[in-house]
N, C-alpha and C positions, 0 to 999 in steps of 0.2 A: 504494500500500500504506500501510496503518496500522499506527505501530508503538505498544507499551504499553508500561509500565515504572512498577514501583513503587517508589520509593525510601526510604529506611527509616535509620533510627538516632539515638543520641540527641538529644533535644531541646537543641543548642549551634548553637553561630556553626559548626561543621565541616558538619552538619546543612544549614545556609542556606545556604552558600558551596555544596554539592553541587548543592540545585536550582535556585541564581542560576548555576552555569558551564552547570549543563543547559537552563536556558531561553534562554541567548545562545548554545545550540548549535542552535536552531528548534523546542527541544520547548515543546510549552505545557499549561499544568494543564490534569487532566481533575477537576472532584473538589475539593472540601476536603482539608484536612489532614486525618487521623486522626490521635487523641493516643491512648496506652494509657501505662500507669503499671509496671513492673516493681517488684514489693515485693521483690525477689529481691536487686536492684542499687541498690533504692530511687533510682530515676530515670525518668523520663516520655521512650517514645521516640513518635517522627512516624515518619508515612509522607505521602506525597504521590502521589498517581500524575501520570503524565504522557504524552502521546501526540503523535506526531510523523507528519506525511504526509511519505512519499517515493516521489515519480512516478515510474514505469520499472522499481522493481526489483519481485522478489516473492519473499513471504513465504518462510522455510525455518527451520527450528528450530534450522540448526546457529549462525544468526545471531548477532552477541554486541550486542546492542542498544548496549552502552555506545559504540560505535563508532561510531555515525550520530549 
């Protein structure tokens, strides 16, 4: 099975430390960053996506991705 995940939030160090714990957990980019700009918060937030194979099991929606 493949799993997805898009991670998301501002553009900081909390940001980078999110998808540096998530790819020494076996997930690996799928994908560029995406930037967008908030005139709202006046801040630039990322997104990343990410995707992770795990043999054996299969897919169900009640899954919590963060978990694997």
């Amino acid at each position: 099975m493949k799993l997805y995940r898009f991670i998301t939030g501002p553009d900081d160090s909390t940001f980078c430390h999110r998808v540096t714990a998530t790819l020494n957990k076996g997930w690996e980019l799928a994908g560029s960053v995406s930037l967008t700009f908030d005139p709202v918060q006046g801040r630039t937030i990322c997104g990343q996506a990410v995707t992770k194979d795990v043999p054996g099991e299969e897919y169900s929606p009640e899954m919590k991705l963060v978990e694997y």
